[in-house]
NULUM-665527 format. One record per residue: residue in three letters; x, y, z of N, C-alpha, C in turn; residue number from 1. Coordinates in Angstrom, 2 decimals, padded with zeros to 5 digits. Each point is the difference from the previous one (the first is absolute). Example, Ala and Ser with C-alpha at 12.3 -4.5 7.8 and 13.67 -1.06 7.14 Angstrom:
BEGIN
resn / n_X / n_Y / n_Z / ca_X / ca_Y / ca_Z / c_X / c_Y / c_Z / resi
ALA / 013.19 / -005.69 / 007.80 / -000.89 / 001.19 / 000.00 / 000.90 / 001.20 / 000.00 / 1
SER / -000.35 / 001.05 / -000.72 / 000.82 / 001.19 / 000.06 / -000.77 / 001.09 / 000.73 / 2
***
This chain:
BEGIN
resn / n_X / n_Y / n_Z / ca_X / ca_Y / ca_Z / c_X / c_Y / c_Z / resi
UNK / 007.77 / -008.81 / 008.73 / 000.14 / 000.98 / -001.04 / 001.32 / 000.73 / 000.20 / 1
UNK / 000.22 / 000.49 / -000.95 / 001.56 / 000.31 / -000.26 / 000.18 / 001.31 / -000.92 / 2
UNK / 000.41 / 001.27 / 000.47 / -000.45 / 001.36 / -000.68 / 001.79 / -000.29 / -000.02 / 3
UNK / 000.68 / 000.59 / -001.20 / 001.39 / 000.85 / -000.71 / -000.34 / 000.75 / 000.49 / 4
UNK / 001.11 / 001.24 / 000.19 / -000.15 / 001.23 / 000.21 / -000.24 / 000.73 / -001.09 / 5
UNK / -000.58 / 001.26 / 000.77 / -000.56 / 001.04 / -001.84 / 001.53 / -000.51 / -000.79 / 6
UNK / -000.12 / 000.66 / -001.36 / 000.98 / 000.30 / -000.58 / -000.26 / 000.01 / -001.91 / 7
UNK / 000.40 / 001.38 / 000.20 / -000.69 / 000.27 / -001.83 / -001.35 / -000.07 / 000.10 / 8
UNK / -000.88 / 000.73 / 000.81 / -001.38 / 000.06 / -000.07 / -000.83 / -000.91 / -000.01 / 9
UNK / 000.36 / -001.29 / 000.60 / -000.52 / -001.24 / 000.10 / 000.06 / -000.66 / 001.22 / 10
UNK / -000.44 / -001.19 / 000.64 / 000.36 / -000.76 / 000.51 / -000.18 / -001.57 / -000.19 / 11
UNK / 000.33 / -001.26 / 000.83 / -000.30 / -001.01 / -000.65 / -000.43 / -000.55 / 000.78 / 12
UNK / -001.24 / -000.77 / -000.35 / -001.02 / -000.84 / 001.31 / -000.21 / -001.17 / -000.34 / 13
UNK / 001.24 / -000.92 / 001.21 / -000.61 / -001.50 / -000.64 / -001.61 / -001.21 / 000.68 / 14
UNK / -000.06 / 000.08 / -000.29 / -001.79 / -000.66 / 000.17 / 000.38 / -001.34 / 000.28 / 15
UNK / -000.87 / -000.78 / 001.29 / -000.12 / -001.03 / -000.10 / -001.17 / -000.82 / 000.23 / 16
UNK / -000.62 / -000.20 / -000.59 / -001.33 / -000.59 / -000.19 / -000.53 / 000.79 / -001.93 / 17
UNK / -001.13 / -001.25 / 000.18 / -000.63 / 001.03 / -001.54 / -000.45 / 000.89 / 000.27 / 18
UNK / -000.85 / 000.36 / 000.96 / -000.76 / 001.22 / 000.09 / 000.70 / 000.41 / 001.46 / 19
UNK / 000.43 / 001.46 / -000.29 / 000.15 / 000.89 / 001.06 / -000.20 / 001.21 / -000.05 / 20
UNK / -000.63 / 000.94 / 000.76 / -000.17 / 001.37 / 000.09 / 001.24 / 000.52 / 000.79 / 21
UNK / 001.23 / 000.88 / -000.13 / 000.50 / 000.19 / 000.83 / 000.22 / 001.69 / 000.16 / 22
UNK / -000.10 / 000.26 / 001.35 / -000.16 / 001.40 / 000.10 / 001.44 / 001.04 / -000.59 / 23
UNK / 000.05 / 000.35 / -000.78 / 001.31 / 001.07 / -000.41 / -000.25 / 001.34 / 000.58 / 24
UNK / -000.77 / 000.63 / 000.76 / -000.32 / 001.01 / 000.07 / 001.43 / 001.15 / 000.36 / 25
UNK / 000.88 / -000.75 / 000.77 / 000.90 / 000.51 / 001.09 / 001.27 / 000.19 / -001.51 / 26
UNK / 000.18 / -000.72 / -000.42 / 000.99 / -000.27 / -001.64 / -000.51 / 001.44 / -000.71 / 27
UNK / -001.10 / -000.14 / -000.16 / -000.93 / 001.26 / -000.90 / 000.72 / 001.42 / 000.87 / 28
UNK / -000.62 / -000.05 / 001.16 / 000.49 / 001.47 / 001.11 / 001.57 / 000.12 / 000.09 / 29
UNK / 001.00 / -001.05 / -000.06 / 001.26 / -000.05 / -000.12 / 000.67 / 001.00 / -000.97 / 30
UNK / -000.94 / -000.59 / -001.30 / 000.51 / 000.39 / -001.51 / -000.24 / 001.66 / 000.05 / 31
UNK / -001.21 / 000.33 / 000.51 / -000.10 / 001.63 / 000.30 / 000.82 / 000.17 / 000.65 / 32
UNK / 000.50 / -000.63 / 000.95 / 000.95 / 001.31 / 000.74 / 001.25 / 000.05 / -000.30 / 33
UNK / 000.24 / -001.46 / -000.83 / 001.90 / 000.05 / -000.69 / -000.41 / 001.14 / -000.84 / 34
UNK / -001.29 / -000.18 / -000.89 / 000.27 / 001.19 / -001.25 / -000.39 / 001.42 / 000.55 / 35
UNK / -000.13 / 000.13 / 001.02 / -000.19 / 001.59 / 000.60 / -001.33 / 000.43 / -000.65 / 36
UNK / -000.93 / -000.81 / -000.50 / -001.05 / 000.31 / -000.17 / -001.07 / 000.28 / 001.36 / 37
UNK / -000.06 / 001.45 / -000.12 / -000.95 / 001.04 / 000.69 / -001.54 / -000.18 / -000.83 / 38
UNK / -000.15 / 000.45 / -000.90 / -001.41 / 000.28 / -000.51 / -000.18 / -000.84 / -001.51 / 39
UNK / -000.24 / -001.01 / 000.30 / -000.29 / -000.50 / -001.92 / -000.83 / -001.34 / -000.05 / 40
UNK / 000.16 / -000.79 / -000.94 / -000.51 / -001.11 / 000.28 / 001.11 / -001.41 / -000.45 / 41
UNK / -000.23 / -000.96 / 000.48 / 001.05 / -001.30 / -000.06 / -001.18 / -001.06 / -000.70 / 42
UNK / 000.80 / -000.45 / -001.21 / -000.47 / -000.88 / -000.48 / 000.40 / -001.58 / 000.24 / 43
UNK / -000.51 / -000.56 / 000.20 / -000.01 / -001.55 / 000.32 / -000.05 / -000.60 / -000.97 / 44
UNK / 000.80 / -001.24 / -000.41 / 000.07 / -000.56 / -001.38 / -000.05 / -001.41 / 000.16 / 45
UNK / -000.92 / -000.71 / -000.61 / 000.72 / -001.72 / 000.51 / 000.37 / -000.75 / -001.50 / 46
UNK / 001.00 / 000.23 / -000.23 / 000.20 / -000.48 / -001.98 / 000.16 / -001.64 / -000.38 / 47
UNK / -000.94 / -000.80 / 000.81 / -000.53 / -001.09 / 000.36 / -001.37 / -000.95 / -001.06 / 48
UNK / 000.22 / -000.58 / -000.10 / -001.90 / -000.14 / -000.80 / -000.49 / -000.57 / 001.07 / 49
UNK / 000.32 / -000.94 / 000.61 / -000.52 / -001.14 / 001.19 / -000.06 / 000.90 / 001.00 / 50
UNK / 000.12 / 001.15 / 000.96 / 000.06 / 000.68 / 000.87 / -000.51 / 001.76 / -000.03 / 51
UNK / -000.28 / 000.56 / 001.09 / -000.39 / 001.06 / -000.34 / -000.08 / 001.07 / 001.38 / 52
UNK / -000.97 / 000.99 / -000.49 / 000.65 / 000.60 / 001.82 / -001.63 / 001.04 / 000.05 / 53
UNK / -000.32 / -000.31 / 001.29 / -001.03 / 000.93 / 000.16 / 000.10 / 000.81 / 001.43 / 54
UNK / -000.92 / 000.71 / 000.15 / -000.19 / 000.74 / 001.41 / -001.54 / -000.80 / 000.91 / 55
UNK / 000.28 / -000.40 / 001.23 / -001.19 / -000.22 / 000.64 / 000.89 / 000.17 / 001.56 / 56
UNK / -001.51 / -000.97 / 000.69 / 000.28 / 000.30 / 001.59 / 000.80 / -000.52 / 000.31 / 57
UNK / 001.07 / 000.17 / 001.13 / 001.06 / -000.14 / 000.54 / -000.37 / -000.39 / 001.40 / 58
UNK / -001.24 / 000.51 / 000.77 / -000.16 / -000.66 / 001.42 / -000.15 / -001.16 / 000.17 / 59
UNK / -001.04 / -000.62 / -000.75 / -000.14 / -001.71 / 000.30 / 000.84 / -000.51 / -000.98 / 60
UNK / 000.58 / -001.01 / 000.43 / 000.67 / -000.76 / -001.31 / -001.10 / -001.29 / -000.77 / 61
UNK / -001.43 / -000.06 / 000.45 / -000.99 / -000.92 / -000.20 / -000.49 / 000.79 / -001.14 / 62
UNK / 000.40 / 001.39 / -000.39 / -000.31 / 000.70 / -001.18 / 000.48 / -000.42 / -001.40 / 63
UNK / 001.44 / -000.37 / -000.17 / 000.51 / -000.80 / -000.74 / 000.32 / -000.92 / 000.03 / 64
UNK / -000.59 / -001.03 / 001.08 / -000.25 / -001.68 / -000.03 / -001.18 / -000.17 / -000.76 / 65
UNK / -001.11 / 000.98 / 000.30 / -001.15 / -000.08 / -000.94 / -000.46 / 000.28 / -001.06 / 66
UNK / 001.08 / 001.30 / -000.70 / 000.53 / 000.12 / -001.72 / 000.02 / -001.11 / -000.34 / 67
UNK / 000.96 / -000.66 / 000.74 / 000.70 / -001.35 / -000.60 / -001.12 / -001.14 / -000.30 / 68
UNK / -001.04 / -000.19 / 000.94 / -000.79 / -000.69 / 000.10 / -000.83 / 000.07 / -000.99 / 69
UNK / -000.39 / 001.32 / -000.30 / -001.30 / 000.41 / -001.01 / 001.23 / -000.01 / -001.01 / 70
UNK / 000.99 / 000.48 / -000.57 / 000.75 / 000.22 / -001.17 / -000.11 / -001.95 / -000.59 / 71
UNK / 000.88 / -000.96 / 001.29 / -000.47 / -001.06 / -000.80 / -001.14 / -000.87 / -000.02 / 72
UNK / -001.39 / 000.69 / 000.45 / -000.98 / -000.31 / -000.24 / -000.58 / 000.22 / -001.40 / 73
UNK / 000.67 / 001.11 / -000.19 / -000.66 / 000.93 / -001.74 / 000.98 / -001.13 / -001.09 / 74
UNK / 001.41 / 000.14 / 000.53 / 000.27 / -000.25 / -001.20 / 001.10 / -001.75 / 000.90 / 75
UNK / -000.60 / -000.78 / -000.15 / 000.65 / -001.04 / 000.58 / 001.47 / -000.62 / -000.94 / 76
UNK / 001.13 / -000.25 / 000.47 / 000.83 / -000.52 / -000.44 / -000.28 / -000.94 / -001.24 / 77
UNK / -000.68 / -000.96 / -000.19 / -000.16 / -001.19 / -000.81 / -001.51 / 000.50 / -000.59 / 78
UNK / 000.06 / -000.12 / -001.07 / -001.63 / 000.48 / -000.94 / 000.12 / -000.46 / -001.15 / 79
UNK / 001.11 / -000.61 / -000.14 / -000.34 / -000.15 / -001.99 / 000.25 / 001.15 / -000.55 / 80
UNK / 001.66 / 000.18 / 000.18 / 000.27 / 001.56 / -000.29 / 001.06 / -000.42 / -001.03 / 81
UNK / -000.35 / 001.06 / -001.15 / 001.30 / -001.11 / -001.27 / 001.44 / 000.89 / -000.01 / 82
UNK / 000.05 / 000.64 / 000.81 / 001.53 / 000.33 / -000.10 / 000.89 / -001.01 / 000.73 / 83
UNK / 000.50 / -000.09 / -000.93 / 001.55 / -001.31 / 000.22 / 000.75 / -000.04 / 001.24 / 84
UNK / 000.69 / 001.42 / 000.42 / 000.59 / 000.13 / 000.88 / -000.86 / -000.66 / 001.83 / 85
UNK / -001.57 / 000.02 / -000.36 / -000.65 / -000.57 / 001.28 / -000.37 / 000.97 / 001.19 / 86
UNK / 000.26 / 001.41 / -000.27 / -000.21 / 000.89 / 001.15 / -000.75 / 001.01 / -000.89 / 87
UNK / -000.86 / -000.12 / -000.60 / -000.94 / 000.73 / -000.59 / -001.11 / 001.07 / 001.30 / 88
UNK / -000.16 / -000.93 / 000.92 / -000.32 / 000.90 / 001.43 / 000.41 / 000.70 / 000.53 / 89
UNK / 001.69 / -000.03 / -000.06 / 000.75 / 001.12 / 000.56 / -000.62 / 000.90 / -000.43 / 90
UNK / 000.36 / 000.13 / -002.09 / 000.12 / 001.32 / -000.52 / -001.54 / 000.70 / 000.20 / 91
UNK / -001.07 / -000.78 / -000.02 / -001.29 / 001.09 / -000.20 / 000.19 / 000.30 / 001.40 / 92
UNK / 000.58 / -000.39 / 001.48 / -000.44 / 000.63 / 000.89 / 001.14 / 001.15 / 000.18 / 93
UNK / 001.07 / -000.24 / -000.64 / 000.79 / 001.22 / 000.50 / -000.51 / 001.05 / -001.36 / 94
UNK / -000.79 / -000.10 / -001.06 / -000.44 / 000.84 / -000.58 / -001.39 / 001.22 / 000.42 / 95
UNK / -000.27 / -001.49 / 001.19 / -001.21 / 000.88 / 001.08 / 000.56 / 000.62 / 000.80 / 96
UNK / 001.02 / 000.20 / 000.69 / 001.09 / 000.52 / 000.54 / 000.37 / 001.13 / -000.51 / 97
UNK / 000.63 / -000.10 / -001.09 / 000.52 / 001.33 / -000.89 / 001.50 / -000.27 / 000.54 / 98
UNK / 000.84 / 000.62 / -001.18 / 001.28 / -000.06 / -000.03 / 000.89 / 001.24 / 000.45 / 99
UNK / -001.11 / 001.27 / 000.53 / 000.82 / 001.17 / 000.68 / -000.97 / 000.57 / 001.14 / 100
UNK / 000.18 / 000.78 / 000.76 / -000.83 / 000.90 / 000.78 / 000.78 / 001.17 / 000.28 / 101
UNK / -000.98 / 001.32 / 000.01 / 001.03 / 001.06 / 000.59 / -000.75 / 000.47 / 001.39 / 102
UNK / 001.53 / 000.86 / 000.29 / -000.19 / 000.18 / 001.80 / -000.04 / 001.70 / -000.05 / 103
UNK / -000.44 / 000.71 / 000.38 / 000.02 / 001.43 / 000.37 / 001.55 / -000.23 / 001.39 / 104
UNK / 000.44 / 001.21 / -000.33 / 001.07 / 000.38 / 000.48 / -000.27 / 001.38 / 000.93 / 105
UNK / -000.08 / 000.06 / 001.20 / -000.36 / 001.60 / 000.75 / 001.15 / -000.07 / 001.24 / 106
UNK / 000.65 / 000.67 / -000.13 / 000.97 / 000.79 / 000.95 / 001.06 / -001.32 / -000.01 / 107
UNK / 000.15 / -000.63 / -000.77 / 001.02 / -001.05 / 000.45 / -000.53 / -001.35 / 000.37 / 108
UNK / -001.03 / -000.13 / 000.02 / -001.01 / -001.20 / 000.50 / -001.13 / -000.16 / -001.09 / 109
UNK / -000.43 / -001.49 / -000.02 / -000.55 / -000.86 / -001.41 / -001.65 / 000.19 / 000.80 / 110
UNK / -001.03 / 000.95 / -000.76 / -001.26 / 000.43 / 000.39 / -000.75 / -001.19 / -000.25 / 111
UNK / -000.13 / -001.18 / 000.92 / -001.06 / -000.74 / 000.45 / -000.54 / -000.19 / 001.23 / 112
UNK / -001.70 / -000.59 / -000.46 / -000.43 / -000.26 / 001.42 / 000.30 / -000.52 / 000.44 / 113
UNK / -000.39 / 000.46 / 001.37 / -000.15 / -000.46 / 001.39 / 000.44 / -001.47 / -000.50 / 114
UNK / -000.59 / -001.17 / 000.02 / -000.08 / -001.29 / -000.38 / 000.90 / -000.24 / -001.17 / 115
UNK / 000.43 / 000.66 / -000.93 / 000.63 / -000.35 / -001.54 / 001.35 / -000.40 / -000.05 / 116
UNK / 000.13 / -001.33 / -000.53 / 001.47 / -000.08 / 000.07 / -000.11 / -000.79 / -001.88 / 117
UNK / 001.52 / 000.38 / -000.63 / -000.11 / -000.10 / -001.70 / 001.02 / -001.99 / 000.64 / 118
UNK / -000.97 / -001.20 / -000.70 / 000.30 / -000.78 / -000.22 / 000.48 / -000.63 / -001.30 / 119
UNK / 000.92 / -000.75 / 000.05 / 000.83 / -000.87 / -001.35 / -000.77 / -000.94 / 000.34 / 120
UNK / -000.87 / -000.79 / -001.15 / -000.77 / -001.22 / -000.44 / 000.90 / -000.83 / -000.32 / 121
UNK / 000.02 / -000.82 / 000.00 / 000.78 / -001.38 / -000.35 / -000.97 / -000.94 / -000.17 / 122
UNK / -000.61 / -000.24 / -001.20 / -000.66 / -001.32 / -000.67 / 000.64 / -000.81 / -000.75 / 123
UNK / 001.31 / -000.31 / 000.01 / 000.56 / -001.14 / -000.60 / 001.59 / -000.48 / 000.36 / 124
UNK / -000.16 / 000.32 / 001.52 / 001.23 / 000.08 / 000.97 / 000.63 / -001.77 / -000.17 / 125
UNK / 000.71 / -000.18 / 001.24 / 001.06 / 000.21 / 000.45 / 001.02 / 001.07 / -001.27 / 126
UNK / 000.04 / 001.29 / -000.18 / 001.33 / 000.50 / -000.49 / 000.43 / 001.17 / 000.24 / 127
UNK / 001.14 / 000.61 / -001.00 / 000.94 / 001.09 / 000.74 / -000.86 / 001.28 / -000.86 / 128
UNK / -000.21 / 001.02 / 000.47 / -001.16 / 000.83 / -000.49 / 000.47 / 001.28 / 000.09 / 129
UNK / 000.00 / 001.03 / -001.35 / 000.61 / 001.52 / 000.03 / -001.37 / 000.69 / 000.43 / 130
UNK / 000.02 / 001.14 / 000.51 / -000.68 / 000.94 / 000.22 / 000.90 / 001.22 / -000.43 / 131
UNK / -000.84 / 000.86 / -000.84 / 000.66 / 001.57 / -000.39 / -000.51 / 000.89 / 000.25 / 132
UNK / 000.84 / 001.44 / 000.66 / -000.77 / 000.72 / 000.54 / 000.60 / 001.30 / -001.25 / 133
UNK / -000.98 / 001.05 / 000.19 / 000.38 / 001.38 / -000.81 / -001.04 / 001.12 / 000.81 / 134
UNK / 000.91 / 001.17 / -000.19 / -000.55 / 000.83 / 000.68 / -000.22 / 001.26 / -000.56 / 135
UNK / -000.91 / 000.75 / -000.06 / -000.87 / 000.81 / -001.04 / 000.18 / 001.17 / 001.19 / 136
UNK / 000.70 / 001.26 / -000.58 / -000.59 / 001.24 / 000.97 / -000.74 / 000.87 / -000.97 / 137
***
């Protein structure tokens, strides 16, 4: 994996495999402290259809081997799906995903648990992937 540096409230994450969870958490805490954000909240954006971004556990990584597992258990790649393009699985799972999350902002630091780290979904990888951040005081 391959992070750009911030720049213009974004960064760029290239993916390699179809499915990847990859942790941004540290990108997210970055973006607070270039913008001198003390007290507000940071919005997470993934302006993606095939991809998306959520919050879960960060200690085991068998946590999002097993998203992955149950995500393409629900919705399996190949079904007799009539969109043309052929990745009709991506989009409903990064729609289960959701396309933003927000972070509480306290003293300079992004208010999650103990365990919480904000992941970029990648359901229709190998590609080069924006993430946008904005920050609300």
């Amino acid at each position: 994996m391959f992070r750009v540096s911030l720049s213009m409230n974004q960064i760029t994450v290239q993916t390699n495999s179809r499915t990847e969870f990859i942790d941004i958490t540290d990108d997210v805490q970055r973006f607070a402290q270039e913008q001198n954000l003390d007290d507000g909240i940071i919005t997470v954006f993934v302006p993606h259809t095939t991809a998306g971004v959520t919050i879960n556990e960060n200690a085991d990584p068998d946590v999002t081997a097993d998203l992955e597992t149950v995500l393409n258990d629900m919705i399996p790649w190949n079904n007799g799906y009539r969109h043309l393009e052929g990745n009709t699985a991506a989009h409903v799972k990064a729609s289960m995903m959701g396309s933003f999350a927000q972070i509480i902002v306290k003293n300079g630091r992004l208010c999650l648990g103990t365990w919480q780290s904000v992941y970029f979904c990648e359901f229709d990888g190998p590609r080069s992937r924006h993430v946008w951040f904005k920050e609300t005081t």
